[in-house]
N, C-alpha and C positions, 0 to 999 in steps of 0.2 A: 323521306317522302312527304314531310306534314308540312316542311312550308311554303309550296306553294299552293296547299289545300289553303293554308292562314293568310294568303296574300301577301308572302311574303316572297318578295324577287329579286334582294339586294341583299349588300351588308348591311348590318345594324341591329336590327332585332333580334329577340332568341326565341325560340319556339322550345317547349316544355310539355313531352306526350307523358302525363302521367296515368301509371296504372299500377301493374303490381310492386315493380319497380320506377323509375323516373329516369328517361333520358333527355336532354336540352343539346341542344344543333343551334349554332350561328355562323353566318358568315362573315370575311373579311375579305380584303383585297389583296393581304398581303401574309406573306408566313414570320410567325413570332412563336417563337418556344414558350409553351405555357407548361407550366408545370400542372402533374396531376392531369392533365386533359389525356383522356382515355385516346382521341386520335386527333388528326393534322391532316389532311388531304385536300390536293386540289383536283374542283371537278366531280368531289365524292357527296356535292347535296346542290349545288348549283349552278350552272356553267359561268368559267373562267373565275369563280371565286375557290378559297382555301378555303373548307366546312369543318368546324372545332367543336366534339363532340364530346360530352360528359356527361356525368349522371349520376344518380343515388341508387345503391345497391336495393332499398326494399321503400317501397312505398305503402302500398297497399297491402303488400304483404305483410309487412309489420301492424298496421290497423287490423287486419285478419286473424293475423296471431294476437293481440289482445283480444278480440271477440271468442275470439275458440279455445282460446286458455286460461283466459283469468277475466270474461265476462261475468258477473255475478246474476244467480238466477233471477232474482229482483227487475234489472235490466232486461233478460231476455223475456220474461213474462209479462212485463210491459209492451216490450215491443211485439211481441203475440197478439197480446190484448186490440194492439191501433193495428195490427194489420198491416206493419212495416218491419224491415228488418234491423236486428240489434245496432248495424253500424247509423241505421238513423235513427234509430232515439238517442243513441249515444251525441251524435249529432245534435239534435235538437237539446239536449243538456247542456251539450258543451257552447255553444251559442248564444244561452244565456250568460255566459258566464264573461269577467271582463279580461283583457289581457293585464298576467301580471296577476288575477286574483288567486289564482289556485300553490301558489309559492314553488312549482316545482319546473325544473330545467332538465330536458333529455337528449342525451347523443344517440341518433338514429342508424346508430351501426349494428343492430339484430344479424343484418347480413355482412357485415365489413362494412369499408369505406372505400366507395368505387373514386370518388373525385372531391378534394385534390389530394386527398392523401395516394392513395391508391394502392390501399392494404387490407387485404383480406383477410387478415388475421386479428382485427380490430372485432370490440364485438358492443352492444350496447350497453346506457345508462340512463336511469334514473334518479333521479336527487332532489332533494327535500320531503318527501312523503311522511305524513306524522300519521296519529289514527283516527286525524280527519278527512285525511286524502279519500274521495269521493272517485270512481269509475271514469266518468266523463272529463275529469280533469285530468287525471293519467292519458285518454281519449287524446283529450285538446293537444296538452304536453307534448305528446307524440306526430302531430300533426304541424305544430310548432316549429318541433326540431325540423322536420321537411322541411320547412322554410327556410329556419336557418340556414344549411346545409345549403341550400338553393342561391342564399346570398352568397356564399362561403364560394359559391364556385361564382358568380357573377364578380365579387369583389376583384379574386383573383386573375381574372381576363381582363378586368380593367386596369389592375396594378401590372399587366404583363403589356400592357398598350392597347386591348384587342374590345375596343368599343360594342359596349352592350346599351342600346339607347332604346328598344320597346320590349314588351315581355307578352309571350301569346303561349296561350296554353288550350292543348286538345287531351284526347283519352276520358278515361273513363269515370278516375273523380273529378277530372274539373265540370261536368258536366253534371255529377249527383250530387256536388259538394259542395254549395258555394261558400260557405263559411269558411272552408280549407282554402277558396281562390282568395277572400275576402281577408287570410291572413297571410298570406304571398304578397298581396299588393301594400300591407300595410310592412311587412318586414324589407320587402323589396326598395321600400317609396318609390314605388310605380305601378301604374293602373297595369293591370292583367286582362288583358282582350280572351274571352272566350270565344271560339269559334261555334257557329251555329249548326256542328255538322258532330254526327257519332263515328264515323266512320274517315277520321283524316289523314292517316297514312293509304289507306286506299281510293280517296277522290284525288290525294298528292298524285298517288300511281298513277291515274287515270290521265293526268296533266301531263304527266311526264311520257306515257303515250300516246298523248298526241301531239305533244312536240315530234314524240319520235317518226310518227307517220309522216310531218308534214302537211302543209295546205292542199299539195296536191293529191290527196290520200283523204282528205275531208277534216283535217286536225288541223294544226296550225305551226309556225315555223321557227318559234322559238318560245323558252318555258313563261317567258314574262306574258306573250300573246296569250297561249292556253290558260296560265290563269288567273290574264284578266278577264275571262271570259269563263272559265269554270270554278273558279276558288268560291269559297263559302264569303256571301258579302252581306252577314249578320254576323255579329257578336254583343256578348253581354260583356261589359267593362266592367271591373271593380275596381273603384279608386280606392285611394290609399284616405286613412282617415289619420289628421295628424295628433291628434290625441294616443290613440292606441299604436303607431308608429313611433313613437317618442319613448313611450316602455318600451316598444320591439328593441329599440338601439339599445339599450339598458340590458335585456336580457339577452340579447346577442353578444354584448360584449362579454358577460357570462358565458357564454356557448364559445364563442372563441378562445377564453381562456382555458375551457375545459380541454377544447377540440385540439388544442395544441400541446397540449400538458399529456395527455394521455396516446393525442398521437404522434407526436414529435419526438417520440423516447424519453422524454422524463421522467414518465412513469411506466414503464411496459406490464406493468399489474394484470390488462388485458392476456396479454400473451402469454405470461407465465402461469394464470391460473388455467390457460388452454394447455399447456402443455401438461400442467399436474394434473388434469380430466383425460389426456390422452396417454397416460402414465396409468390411472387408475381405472380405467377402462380393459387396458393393454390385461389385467391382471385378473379379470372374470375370464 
């Protein structure tokens, strides 16, 4: 329902409602077998197009469980002190910091891997942490990998023919987090349009109810008319900077090697140490 809240009434774009998890919706004109794409429908996000939906198992929820499990008191009493919560100081640390400084690379699987692998038996990692490794760097890391993850499914709808040519993002961190939009565009190399609206799967709903009413009913008679006339027609852009985009591809290509190594069966490490946790569990 978010893209015609984003002005979005075609193929080409992708919309990305990030929150505790991340889902991404684009359209096409035509059906192409993508691998890893959670669905395929025509008619199921935009009339007379195919809608190809995917997404990342934990977003937010993954940032949350570092704050609640291994925030250090240090951080939260800081953030006490400004009157803000741990995930933005955390924030404002990690901001300073450049891409590429903190040496450490993470697979965002805490929850599985929703898209393209689409294995729920996968689980997360982190790599390089020495005993300088700093809170907000573990933070950023994490944050990171979402991106990555985010190209990993863009790359592969391109490599399957299925053109992704703008990138728009609603929910609930792109809107507290611009740092986090500000490392999508630089990993993506392309500007990230924020929509000006908190609520964009329900002004989409709203668009698409009055398509459904019709003109004669006081709405209007097809989704492009509702909203050009109802869609959110502010956004904040983040462009991609090509200095910090040049390490993204560096440390991507890192992430892809990991992302494939461990979930490609080369190494099922993942799964096996699930299965001897659910062996020794079985035995309390």
């Amino acid at each position: 329902a978010s893209l015609p809240a984003l002005g979005i009434t075609g193929p080409g774009p992708a919309a990305l409602a990030a929150g505790t998890s991340s889902a991404m919706i684009l359209c096409y004109s035509q059906f192409l077998p993508v691998e890893g794409t959670t669905s395929i429908m025509l008619d199921n996000t935009l009339p007379g197009l195919y809608g190809y939906a995917s997404g990342q198992a934990a977003f937010g929820d993954l940032l949350g469980w570092f704050v609640s499990r291994c925030a250090p008191e240090e951080v939260l009493r800081a953030a006490q002190d400004a009157h803000i919560s741990a995930h933005e100081e955390l924030s404002r640390r990690a901001a300073l910091l450049h891409p590429g400084e903190s040496g450490l690379i993470c697979l965002d699987w805490w929850n599985g891997n929703r898209s393209c692998l689409a294995d729920m038996r996968l689980s997360g990692m982190l790599l390089g942490m020495t005993l300088q490794t700093r809170p907000e760097e573990i933070y950023r890391a994490m944050i990171e990998a979402t991106a990555f993850g985010t190209r990993m499914i863009v790359d592969n709808f391109r490599a399957h023919g299925v053109a992704v040519e703008d990138f728009f993002a609603t929910g609930g961190i792109s809107r507290k987090n611009g740092m986090a939009m500000q490392i999508y565009a630089d990993v993506l190399h392309m500007p990230v349009r924020v929509a000006d609206t908190d609520q964009g799967p329900a002004l989409g709903s709203a668009i698409f109810a009055a398509a459904a009413a019709g003109s004669a009913r006081g709405g209007y008679d097809t989704v492009a008319q509702a909203g050009a006339h109802m869609a959110s027609a502010r956004y904040t852009v983040y462009h991609p900077d090509a200095g910090s985009a040049e390490i993204y591809d560096r440390l991507y290509a890192e992430y892809a090697r990991l992302h494939d190594y461990f979930g490609r069966g080369e190494n099922d490490v993942m799964k096996r140490l699930k299965r001897i946790r659910e062996g020794a569990l079985k035995q309390h």
